[in-house]
Structures are given as C-alpha cells and as structure tokens.
C-alpha positions in Angstrom: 0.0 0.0 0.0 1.5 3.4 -1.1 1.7 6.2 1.4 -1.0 8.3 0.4 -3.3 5.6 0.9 -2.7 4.7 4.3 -6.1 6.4 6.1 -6.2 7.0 10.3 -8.5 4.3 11.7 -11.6 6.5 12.4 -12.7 4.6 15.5 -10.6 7.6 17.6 -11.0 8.8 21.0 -9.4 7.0 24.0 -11.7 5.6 26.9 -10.2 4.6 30.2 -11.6 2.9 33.8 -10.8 1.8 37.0 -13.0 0.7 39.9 -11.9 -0.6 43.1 -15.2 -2.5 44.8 -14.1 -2.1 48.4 -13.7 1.8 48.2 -10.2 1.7 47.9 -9.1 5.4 46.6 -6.9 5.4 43.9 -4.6 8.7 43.1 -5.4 10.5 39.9 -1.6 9.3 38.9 -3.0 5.6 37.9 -5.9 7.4 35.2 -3.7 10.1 33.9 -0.9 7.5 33.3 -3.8 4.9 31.6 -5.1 7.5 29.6 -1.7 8.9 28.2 -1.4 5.8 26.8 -3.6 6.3 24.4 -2.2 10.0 23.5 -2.9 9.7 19.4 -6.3 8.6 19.8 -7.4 12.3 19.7 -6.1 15.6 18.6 -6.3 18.1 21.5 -9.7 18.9 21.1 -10.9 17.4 24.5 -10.1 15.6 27.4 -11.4 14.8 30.7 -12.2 12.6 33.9 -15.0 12.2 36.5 -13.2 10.8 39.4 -15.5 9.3 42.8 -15.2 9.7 46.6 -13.1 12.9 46.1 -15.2 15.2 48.4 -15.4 13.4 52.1 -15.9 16.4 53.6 -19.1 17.6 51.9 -20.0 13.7 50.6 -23.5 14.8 51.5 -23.9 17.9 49.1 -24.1 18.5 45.5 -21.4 19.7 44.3 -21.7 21.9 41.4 -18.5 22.5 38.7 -19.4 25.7 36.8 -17.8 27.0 33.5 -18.1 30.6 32.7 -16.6 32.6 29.7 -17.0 35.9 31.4 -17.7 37.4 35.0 -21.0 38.8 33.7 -22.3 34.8 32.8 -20.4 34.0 36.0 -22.1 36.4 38.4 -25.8 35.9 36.8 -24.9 31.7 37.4 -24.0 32.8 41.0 -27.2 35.1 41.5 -29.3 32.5 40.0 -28.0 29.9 42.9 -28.6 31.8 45.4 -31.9 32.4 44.7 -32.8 28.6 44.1 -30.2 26.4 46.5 -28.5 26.8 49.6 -25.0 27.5 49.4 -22.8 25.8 51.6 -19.1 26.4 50.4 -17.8 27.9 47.4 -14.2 27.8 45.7 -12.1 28.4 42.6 -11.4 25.2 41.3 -8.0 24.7 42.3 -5.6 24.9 38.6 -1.9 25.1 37.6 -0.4 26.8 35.1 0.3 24.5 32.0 1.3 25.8 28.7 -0.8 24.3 26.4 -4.0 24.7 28.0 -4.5 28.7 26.6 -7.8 30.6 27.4 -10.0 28.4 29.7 -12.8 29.6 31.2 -13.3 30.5 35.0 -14.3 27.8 36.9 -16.1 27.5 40.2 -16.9 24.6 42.6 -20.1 25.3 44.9 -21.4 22.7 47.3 -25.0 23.1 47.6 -28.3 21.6 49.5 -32.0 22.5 47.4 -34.1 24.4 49.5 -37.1 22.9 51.6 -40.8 23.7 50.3 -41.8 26.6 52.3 -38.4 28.1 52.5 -39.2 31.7 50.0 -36.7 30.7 48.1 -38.2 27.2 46.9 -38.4 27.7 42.9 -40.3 24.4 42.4 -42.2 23.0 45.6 -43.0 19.5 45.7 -39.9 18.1 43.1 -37.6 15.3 45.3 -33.9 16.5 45.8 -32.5 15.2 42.8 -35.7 16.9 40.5 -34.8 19.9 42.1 -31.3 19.5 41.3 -31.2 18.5 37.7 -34.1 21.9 37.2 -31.2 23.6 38.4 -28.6 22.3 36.0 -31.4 22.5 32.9 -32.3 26.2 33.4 -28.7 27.1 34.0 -27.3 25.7 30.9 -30.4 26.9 29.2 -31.0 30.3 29.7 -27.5 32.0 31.5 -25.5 32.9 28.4 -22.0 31.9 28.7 -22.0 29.9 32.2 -22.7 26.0 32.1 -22.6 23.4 35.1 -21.3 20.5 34.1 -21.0 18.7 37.3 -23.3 18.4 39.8 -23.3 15.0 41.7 -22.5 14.0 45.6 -19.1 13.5 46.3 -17.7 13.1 42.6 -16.3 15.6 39.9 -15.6 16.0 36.7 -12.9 17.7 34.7 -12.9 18.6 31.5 -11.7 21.0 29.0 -9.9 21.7 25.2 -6.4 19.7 25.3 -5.2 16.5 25.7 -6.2 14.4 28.8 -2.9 14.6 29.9 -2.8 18.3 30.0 -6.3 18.5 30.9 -5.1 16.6 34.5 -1.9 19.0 35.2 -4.1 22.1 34.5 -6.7 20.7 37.0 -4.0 19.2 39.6 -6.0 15.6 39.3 -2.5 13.9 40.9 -3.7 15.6 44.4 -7.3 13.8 44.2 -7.7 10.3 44.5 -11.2 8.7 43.9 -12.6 5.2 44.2 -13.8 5.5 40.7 -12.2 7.1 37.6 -13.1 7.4 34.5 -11.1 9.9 31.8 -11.4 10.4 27.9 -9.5 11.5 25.1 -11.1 13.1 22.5 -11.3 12.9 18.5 -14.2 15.0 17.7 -15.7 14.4 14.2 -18.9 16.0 13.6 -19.4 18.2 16.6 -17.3 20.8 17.8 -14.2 20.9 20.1 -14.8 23.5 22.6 -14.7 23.4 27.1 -18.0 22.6 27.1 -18.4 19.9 24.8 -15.4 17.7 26.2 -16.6 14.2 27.7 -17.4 13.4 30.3 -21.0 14.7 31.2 -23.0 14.2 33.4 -26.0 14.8 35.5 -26.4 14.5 39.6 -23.6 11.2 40.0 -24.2 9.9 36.3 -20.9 10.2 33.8 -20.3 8.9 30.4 -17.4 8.6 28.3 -18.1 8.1 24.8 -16.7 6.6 21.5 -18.1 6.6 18.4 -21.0 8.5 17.6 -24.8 8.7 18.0 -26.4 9.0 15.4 -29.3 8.5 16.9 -28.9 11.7 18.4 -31.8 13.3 16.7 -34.9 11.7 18.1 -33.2 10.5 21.6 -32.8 14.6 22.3 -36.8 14.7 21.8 -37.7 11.9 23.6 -35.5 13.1 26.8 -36.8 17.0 26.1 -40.6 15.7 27.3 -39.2 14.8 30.3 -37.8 18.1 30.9 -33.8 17.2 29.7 -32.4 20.3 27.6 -29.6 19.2 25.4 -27.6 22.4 25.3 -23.3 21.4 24.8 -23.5 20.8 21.3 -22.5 16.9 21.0 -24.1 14.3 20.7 -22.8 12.1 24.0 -25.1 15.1 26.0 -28.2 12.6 25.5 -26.7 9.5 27.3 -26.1 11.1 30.3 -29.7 12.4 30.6 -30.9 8.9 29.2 -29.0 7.4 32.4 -31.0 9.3 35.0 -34.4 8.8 33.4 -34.1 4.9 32.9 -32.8 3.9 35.7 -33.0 6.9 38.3 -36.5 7.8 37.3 -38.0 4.9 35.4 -36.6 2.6 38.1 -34.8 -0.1 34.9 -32.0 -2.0 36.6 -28.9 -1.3 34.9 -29.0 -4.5 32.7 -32.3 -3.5 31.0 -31.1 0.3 30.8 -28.4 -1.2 28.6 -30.7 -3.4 26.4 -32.3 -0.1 26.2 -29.3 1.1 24.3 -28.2 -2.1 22.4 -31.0 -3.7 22.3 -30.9 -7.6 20.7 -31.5 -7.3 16.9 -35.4 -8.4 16.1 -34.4 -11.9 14.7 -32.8 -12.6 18.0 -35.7 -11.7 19.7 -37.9 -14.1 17.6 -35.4 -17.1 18.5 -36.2 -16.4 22.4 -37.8 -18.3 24.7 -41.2 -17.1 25.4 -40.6 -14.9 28.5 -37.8 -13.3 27.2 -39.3 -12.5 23.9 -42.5 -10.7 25.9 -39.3 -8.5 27.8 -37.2 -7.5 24.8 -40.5 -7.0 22.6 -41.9 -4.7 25.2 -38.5 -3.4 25.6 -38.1 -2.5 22.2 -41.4 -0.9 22.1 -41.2 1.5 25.1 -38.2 2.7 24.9 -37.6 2.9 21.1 -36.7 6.3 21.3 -34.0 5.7 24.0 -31.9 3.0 21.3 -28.4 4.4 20.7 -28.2 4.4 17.1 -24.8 4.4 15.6 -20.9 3.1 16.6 -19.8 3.5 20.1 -18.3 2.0 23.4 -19.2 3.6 26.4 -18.0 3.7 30.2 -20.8 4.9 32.9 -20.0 5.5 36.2 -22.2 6.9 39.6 -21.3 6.4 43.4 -22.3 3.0 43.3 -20.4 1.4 40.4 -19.1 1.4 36.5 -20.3 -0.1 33.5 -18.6 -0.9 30.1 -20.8 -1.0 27.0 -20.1 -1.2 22.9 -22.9 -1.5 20.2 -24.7 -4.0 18.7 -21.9 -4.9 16.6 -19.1 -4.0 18.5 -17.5 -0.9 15.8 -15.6 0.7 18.8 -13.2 -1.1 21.0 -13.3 -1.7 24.5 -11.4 -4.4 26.6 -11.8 -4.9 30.1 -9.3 -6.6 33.3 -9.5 -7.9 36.9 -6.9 -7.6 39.4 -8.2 -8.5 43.0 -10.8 -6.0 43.8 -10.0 -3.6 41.2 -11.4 -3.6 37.8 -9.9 -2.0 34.6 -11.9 -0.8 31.2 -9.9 0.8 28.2 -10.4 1.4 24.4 -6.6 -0.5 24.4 -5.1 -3.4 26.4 -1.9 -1.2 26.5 -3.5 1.3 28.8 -4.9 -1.4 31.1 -0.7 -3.1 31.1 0.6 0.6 31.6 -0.9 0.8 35.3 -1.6 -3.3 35.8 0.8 -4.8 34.2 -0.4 -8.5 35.3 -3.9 -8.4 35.4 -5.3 -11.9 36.6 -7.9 -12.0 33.6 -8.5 -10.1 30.1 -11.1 -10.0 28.1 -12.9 -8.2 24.9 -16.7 -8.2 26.0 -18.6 -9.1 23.5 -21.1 -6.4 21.4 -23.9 -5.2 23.1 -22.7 -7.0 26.4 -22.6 -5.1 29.1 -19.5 -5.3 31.9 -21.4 -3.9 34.7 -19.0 -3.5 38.3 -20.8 -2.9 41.5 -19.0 -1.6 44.6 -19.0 -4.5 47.6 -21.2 -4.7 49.9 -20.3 -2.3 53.3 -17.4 -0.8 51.4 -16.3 2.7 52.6 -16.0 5.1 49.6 -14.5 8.0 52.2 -11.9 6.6 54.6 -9.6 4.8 52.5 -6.4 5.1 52.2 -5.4 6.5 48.5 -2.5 4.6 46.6 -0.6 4.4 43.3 -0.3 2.1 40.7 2.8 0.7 40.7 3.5 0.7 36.9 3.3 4.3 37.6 4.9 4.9 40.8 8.1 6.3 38.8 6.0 8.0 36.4 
C-alpha cells in the first residue's frame, strides 16, 4: 500500500476505567498514566475525567463545577444559585499553570443543598432533591448565556476541557485527588465541535459517560429526553446519554442490565429465536423505549457512586477491553492502557457487542476513609 493511501482508523477517541469494589481510593496518577497511553487517539480537542469519593468532607452535598466565559455569565450563574439552592461552600477550582491549555474559562466549585418547600426561596415545591437538582442544571445551561454546570453529583467531579487528557489533568491538579472511581477520555471530535464545554465526560447528579463513536441516533433521543424536561444544550451528541441514564434507571426505576438493552438492544431476529418470557421483555422493551436506542458506533464507560459499567454497540464498531486484578477492575479502548498501570492483570477479556460489563462496589465498602494509593507501573512516572 503506497503512502498516500494509508487512512487514520476513524474509531478515535481513548476511553479509560478503574474501579476498586471495596472503596479503595486510587490517586489521579493511575488514570492520567492509563489515559496517556492512548495520547494519538485524539487531537487536543478534548479531554477529561470524573473521578469518585473525592469530596469526604461535603459527601452529603451536591457539588456543582461551573464554566463561565466571562464574569457577567459567572455572576448571573452565582445570583441565580442563590436564589434557588443553599450555598454551603464555594471555591475556585483549584488549577496550575500548564502551557498548552490557553484561554480556559473561569471555573467554580459550589457545594450546595435544594431548599425545603416553604423556604421563600423554593423555585419548584413538591420536586424530590434530585428533581430539584437537575431543574437547576437545565435552566442554567439553558438560559444564562455563557456559564454551564457541568458537574453536579454527591461526592464526585468532573474535569474537562480543550487539550489532551494529559494536559487537561496537570491544568486541574488531578495527581492531588484520589477517587474510588475514575473514568477519563481522550477526545477525537468528528462531527461536533471541540470547545470546554463539549469535552466528555458529562453528566447529570452522580451519572458520567465517556463516549466513542457516535450517536447517530442523536436526533430523536434529544426529543424523547426534552418531554421529560432534559435540555440538550453542549453541542455533542454524548449530551443525550447522560440524561438517558437518569431517566431509565434513576426515574424509570430499569435496573442497569435493562437500561443497557435499552441502548443495544438484541437485533429483532434474536428476539424471535427467544424463549417465550424473554421475547414478551425484549418486545416490550423495544417498544417502550424505542426512542432511547443508541443508534450508531460507540463504546461507552458509565459510572455513579455505586459502580461502572462498560458497553459497545450491537456490533461492536468501537473497541473496548476490560481486566480484573483483586478487587479492582480495569476498562480501556486498548489493552496497553490497562498493562501501563496493571501490568499483570489476573484476567483479560474483549466483552462481546452489546454485552454489558457492569462492576458494583461490595457490599459495606467505605468510599470515604480509604487510604489512596498508586499504581505501581506508575509509581516512577
């Protein structure tokens, strides 16, 4: 094959994962170093992490990460707060200087509580804490010009911007946070743009995704989640999952398992080879939540406080290879960037399409008292 022929394999963007089931915290090192790995999987345009268990001492309050381009969007974000939530602590996000990270935002961390009906300042009586939480995030994003949350779960974070990951981490300082669960991307963008906002992971409340591929369902699945009240406002498609995550299984009440038949569900002829009882599930499945099918190529790692889950398509068109060592489990788009923080996992394996590898945290674990520790592939690092 001559030169000029020789085409980039298309299936870019880097996804990376680690869980450790008894709460164990990890240090940022171990995701930054997993990720790095995978450095020519995207082109600068994005990178981030949502790491777990990084905020003991408000574990009990929302934290909200907030973008702004200017101090106007920053201050009407801030007023806005105040007049729905209770403000319990607020903070620059803590950065460093890192040279190729130019122009970012300002960024602010607030820990909040929503207010109690009856309190004056209750914008929407009668919503549950989380309603009242993600009506915050959806009129924010919506209607404040230049400011966007985009974090807003208990004890968890995520960190994101225009760069690679690697970058992304030093300019945040993620090698003084250490989480039970990471999760960090590396971004190829292809049909949407590359801008702060629009870098994976998102989220809503304790739900993040990291995405590869490309949703081409994206269309009719921003519709659907718009009647429940979800605004899709960061301009790529991998917005929608996050929102489909809360609704399926936070409000709908799916356990995980069915949420991801949700997404990849079994082709029709499969169905029709079931057995009887399965057949009525995935029919009915298939039929309720048509709109909620992820159309299109793409692996996926979801996390929230209580575990991570690894997910490709129906066909499998995006990699994603997964790893067990003890209580600590390991997802990647590579094997390489599993090997470059455990280098002898005690199992491998490619899940197969539309499988999902779903880790729980044990039973009892503490996700705030842990001791943190470093991989050792990357304790020289």
């Amino acid at each position: 094959m001559k030169s000029w022929q020789y085409q980039k394999d298309i299936s870019g963007c880097g996804l990376s994962g680690i869980i450790n089931k008894n709460g164990e915290r990890i240090k940022g090192d171990s995701i930054i170093c997993s990720i790095a790995c995978q450095h020519d999987r995207g082109n600068g345009l994005g990178g981030g992490f949502a790491a777990y268990g990084i905020y003991p001492d408000f574990k009990d309050h929302y934290a909200l990460h907030i973008m702004a381009d200017n101090l106007d969007a920053l201050h009407a974000a801030e007023g806005f707060l105040n007049q729905t939530v209770s403000i319990v602590h607020q903070e620059k996000i803590p950065t460093r200087p890192n040279k190729y990270i130019t122009d970012p935002p300002i960024l602010r961390r607030y820990f909040i509580e929503p207010v109690k009906e009856g309190d004056r300042i209750c914008r929407w009586p009668g919503l549950s804490d989380d309603d009242y939480i993600v009506r915050v995030v959806m009129n924010v994003n919506r209607d404040i010009k230049g400011a966007y949350i985009f974090s807003s779960g208990k004890n968890m974070g995520a960190f994101k911007g225009v760069g690679f990951p690697e970058d992304i981490a030093d300019f945040y300082r993620l090698d003084e946070y250490a989480g039970y669960i990471w999760t960090a991307h590396n971004r190829f963008p292809t049909n949407t743009p590359g801008w702060w906002g629009g870098a994976h992971p998102f989220t809503i409340l304790d739900w993040s995704i990291v995405h590869n591929g490309e949703i081409s369902s994206y269309g009719i699945n921003k519709r659907y989640l718009e009647m429940f009240g979800y605004l899709c406002t960061l301009l790529t498609d991998t917005e929608v999952v996050a929102y489909l995550l809360d609704l399926l299984i936070r409000k709908h009440g799916l356990p995980i398992e069915l949420a991801c038949k949700v997404f990849a569900p079994p082709f029709w002829q499969e169905i029709d080879r079931m057995d009887k009882e399965s057949k009525r599930l995935f029919t009915a499945i298939r039929m309720v939540y048509g709109s909620g099918l992820l159309n299109g190529p793409f692996a996926i790692l979801f996390a929230y406080n209580g575990g991570l889950v690894g997910l490709n398509d129906r066909v499998k068109l995006r990699p994603l290879v997964a790893a067990v060592k003890g209580d600590t489990v390991y997802m990647a788009s590579e094997e390489s960037a599993i090997r470059a923080i455990c280098p002898d996992p005690e199992k491998v394996w490619a899940p197969k399409a539309g499988e999902p590898v779903i880790v729980t945290m044990n039973k009892g674990a503490s996700t705030t008292k842990k001791q943190a520790r470093l991989s050792p592939a990357c304790a020289g690092a």
